[in-house]
N, CA, C and O atoms as a GROMACS GRO file, in nm:
protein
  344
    1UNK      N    1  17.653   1.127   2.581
    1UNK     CA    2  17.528   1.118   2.506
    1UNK      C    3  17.457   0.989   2.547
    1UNK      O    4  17.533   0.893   2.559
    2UNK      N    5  17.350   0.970   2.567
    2UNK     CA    6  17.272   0.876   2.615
    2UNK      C    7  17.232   0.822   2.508
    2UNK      O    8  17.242   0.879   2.399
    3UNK      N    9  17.163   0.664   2.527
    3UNK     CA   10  17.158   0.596   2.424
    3UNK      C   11  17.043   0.632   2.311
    3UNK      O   12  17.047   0.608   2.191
    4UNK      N   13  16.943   0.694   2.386
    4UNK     CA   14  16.850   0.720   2.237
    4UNK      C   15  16.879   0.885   2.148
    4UNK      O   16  16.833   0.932   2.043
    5UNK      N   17  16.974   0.935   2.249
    5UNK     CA   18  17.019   1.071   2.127
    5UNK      C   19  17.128   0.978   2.017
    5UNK      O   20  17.156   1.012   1.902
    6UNK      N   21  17.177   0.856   2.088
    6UNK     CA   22  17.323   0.777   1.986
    6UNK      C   23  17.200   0.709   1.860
    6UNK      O   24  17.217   0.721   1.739
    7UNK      N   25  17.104   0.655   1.911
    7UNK     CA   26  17.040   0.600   1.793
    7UNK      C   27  16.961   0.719   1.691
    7UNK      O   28  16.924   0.692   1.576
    8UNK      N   29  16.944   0.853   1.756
    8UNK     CA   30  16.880   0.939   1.654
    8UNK      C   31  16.971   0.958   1.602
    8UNK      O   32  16.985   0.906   1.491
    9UNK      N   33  17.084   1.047   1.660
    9UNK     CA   34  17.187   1.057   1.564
    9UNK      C   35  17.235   0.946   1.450
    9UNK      O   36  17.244   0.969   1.329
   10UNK      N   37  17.263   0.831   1.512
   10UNK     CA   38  17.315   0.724   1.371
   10UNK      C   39  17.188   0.694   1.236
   10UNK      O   40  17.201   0.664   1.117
   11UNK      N   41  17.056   0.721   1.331
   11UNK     CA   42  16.935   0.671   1.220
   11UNK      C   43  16.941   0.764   1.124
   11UNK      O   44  16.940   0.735   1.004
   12UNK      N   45  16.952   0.910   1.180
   12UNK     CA   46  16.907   1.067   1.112
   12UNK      C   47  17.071   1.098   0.998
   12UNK      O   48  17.080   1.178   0.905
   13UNK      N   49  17.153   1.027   1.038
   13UNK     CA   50  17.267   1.053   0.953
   13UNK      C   51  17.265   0.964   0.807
   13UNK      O   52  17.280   0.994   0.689
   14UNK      N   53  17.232   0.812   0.895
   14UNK     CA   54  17.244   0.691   0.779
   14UNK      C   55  17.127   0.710   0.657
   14UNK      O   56  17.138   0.695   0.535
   15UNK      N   57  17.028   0.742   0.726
   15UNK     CA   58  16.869   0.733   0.665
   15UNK      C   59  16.796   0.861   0.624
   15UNK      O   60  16.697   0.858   0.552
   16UNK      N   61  16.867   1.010   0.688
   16UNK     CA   62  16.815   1.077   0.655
   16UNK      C   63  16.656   1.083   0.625
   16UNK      O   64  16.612   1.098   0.511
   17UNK      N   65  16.575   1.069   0.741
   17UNK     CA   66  16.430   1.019   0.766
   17UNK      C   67  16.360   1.122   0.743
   17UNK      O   68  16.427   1.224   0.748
   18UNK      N   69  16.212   1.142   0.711
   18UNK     CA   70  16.170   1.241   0.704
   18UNK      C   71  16.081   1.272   0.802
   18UNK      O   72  16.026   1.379   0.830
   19UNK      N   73  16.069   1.076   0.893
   19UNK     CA   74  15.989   1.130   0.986
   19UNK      C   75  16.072   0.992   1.136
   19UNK      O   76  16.058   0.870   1.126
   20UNK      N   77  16.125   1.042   1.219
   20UNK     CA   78  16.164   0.941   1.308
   20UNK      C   79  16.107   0.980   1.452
   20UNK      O   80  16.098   1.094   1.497
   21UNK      N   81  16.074   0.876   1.509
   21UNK     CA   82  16.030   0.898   1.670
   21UNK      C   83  16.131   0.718   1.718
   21UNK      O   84  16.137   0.611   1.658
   22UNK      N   85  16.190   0.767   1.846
   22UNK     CA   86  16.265   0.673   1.913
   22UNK      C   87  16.226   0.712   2.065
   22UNK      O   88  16.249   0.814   2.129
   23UNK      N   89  16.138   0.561   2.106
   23UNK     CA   90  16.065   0.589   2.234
   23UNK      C   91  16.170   0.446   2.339
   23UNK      O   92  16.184   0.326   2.318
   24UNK      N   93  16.211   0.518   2.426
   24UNK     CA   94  16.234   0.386   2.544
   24UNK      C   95  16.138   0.361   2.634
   24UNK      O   96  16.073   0.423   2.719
   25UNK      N   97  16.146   0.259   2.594
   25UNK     CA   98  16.044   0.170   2.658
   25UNK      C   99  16.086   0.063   2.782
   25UNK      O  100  16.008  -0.019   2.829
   26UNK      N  101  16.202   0.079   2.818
   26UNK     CA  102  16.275   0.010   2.924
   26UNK      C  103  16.169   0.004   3.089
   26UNK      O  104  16.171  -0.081   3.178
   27UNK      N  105  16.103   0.103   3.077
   27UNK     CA  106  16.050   0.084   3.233
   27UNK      C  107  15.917  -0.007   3.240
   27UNK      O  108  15.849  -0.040   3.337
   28UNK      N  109  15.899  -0.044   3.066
   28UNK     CA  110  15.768  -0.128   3.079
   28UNK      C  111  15.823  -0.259   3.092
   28UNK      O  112  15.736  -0.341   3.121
   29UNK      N  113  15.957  -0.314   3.079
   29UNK     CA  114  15.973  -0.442   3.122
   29UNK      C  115  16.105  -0.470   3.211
   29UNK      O  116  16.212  -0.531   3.200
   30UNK      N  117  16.056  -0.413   3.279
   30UNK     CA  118  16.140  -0.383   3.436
   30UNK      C  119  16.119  -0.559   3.507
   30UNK      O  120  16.007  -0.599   3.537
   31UNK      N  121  16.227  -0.634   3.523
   31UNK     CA  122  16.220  -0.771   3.552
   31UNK      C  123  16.194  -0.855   3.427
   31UNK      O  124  16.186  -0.978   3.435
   32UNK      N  125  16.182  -0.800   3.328
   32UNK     CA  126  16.231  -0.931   3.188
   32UNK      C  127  16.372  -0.902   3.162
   32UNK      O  128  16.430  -0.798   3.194
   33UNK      N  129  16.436  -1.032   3.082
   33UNK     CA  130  16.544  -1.072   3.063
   33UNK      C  131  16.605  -0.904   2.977
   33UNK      O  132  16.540  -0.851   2.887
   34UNK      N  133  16.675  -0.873   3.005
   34UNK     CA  134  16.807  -0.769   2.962
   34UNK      C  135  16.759  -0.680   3.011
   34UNK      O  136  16.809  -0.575   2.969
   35UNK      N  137  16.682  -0.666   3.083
   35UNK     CA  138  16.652  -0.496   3.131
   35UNK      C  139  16.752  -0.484   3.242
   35UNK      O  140  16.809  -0.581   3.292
   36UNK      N  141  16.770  -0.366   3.274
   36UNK     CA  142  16.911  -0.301   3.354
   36UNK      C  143  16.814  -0.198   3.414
   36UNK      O  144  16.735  -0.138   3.341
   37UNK      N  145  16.821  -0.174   3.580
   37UNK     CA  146  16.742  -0.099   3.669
   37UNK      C  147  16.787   0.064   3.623
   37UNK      O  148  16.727   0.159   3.674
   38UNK      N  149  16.890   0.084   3.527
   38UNK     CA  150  16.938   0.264   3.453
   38UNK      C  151  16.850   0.273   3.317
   38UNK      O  152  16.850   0.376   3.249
   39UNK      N  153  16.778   0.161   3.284
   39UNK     CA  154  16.713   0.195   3.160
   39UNK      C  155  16.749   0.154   3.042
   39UNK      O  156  16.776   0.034   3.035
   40UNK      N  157  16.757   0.207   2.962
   40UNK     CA  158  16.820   0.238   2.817
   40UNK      C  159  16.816   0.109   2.716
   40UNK      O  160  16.863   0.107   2.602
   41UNK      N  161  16.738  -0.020   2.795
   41UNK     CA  162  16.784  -0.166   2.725
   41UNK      C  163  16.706  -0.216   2.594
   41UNK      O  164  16.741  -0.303   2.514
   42UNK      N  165  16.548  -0.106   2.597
   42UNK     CA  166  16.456  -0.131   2.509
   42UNK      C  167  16.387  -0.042   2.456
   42UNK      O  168  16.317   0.033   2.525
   43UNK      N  169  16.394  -0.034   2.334
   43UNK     CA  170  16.329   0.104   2.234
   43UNK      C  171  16.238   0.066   2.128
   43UNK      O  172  16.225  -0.051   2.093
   44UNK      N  173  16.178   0.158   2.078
   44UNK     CA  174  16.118   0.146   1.977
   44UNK      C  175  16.147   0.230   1.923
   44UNK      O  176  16.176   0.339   1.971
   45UNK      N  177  16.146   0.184   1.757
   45UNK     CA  178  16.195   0.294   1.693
   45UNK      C  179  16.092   0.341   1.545
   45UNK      O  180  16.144   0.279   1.453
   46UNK      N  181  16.020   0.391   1.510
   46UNK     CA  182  15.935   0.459   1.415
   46UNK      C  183  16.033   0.505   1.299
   46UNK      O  184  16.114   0.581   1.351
   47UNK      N  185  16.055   0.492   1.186
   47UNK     CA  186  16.127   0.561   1.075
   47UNK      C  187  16.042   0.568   0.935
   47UNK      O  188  15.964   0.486   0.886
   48UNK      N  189  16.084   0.692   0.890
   48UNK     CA  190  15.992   0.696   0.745
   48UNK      C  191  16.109   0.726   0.626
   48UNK      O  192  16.122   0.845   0.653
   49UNK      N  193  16.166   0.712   0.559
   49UNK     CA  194  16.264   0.746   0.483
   49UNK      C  195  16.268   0.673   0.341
   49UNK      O  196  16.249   0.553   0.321
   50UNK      N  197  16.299   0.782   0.236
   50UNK     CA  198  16.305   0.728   0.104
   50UNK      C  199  16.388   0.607   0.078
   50UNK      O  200  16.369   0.540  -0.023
   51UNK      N  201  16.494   0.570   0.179
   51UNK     CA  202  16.581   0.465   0.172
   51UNK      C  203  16.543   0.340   0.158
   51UNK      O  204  16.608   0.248   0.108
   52UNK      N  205  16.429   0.336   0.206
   52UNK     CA  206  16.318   0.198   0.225
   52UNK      C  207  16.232   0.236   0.067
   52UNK      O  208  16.119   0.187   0.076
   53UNK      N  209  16.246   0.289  -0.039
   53UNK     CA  210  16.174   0.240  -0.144
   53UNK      C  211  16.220   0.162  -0.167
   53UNK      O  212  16.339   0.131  -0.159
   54UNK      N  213  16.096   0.090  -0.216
   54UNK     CA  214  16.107  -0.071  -0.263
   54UNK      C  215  16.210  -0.203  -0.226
   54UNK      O  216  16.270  -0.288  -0.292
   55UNK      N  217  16.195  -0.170  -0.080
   55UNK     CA  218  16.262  -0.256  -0.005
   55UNK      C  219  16.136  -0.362   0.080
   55UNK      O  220  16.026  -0.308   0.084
   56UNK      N  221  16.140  -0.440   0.118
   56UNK     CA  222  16.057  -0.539   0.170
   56UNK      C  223  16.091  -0.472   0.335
   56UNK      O  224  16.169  -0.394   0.389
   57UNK      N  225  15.998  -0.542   0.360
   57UNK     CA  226  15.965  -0.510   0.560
   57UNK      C  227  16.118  -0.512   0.603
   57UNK      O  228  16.194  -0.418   0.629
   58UNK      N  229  16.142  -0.682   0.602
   58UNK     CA  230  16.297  -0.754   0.627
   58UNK      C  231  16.359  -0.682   0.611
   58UNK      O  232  16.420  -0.634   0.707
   59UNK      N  233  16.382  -0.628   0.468
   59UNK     CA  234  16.531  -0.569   0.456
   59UNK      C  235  16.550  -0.463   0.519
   59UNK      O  236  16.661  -0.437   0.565
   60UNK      N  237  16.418  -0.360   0.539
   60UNK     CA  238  16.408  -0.280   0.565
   60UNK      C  239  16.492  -0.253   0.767
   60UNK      O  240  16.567  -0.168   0.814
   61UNK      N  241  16.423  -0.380   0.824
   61UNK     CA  242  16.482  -0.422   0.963
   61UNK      C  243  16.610  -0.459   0.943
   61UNK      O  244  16.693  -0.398   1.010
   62UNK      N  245  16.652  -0.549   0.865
   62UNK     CA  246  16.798  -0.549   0.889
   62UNK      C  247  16.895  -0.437   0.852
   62UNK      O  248  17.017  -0.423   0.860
   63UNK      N  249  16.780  -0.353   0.801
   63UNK     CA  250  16.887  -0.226   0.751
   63UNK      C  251  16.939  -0.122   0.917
   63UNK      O  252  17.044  -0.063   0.943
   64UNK      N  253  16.833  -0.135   0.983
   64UNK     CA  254  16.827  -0.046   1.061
   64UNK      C  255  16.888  -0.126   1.214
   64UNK      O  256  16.926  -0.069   1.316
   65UNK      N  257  16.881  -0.266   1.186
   65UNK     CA  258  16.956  -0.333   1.280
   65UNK      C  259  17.127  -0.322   1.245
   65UNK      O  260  17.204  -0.309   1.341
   66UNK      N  261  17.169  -0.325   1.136
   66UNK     CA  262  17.309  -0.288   1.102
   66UNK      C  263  17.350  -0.197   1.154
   66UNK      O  264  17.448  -0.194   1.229
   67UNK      N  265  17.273  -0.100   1.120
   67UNK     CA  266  17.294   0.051   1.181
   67UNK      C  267  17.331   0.087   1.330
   67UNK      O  268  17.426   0.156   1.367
   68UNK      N  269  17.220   0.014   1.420
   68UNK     CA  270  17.277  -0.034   1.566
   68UNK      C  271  17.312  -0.142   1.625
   68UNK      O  272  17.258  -0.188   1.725
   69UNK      N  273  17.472  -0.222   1.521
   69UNK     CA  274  17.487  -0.304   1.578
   69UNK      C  275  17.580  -0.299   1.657
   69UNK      O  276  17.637  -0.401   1.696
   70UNK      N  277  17.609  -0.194   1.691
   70UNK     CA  278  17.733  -0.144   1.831
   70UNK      C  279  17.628  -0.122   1.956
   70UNK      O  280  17.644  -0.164   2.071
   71UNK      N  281  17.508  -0.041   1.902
   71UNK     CA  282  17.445  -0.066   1.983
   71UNK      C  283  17.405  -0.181   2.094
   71UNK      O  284  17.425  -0.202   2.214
   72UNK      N  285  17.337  -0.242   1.983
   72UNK     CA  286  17.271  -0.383   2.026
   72UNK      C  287  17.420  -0.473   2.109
   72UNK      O  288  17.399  -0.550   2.203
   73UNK      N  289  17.565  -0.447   2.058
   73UNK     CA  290  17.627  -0.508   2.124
   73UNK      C  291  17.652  -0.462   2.256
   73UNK      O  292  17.649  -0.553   2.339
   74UNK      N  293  17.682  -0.325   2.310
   74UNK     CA  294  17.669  -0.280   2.407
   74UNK      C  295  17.537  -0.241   2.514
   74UNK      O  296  17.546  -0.148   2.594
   75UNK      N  297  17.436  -0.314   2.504
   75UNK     CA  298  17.349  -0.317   2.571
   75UNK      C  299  17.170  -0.322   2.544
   75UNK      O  300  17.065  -0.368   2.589
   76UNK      N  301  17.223  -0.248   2.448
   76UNK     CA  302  17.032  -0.232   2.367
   76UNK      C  303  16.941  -0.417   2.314
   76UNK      O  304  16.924  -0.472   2.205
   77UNK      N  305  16.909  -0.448   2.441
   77UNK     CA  306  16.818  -0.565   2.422
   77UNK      C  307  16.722  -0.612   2.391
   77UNK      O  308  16.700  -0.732   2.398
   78UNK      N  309  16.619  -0.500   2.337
   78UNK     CA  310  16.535  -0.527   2.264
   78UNK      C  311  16.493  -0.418   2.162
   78UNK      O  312  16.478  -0.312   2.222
   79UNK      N  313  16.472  -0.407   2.039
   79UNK     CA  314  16.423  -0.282   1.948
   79UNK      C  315  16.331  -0.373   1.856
   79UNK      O  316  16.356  -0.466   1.779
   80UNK      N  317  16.226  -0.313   1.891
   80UNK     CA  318  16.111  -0.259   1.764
   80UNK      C  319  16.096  -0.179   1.675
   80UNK      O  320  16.108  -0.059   1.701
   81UNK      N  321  16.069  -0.217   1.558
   81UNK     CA  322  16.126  -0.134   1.444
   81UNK      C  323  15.957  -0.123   1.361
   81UNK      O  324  15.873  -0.211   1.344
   82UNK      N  325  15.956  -0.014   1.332
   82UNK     CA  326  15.828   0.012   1.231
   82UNK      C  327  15.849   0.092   1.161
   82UNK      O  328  15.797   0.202   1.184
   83UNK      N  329  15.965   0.071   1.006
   83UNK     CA  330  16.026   0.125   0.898
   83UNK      C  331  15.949   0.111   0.778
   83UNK      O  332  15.918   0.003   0.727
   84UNK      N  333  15.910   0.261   0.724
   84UNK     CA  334  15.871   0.238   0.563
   84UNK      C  335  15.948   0.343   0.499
   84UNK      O  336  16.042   0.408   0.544
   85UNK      N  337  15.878   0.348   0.356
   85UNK     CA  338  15.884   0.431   0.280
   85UNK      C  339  15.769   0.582   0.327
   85UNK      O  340  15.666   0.586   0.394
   86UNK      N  341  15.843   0.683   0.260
   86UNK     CA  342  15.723   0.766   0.240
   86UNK      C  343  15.590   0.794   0.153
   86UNK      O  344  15.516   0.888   0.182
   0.00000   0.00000   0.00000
């Protein structure tokens, strides 16, 4: 499984989203620091999920950084996160 079916799967299990898009974005910074010439080092990630009521921006990011922190240890070097509520 490649790395952005591993992050839908862990987001869509933990968060049960109602609305997620996970875009790699690795070929737009081809020669900045952690990019790898196979890809997979930088994503963005879109989430909408009831889990984020009344949670602040922050928490909301560290929620979803927990979530891939196997990720992030095995290679994923940069993620953008744009998490709310519905």
């Amino acid at each position: 499984m490649n790395r952005k079916n591993r992050i839908i799967s862990i987001l869509t299990g933990a968060l049960k989203p109602t609305h997620l898009e996970v875009l790699d974005d690795s070929a737009k910074h081809a020669g900045h620091a952690g990019a790898k010439p196979d890809g997979e080092t930088h994503y963005t990630v879109i989430v909408t999920s009831e889990v984020f009521q009344g949670k602040s921006k922050v928490a909301c990011h560290r929620m979803v950084y927990a979530l891939l922190a196997d990720e992030l240890k095995s290679g994923l070097h940069a993620l953008a996160i744009e998490a709310k509520a519905p």
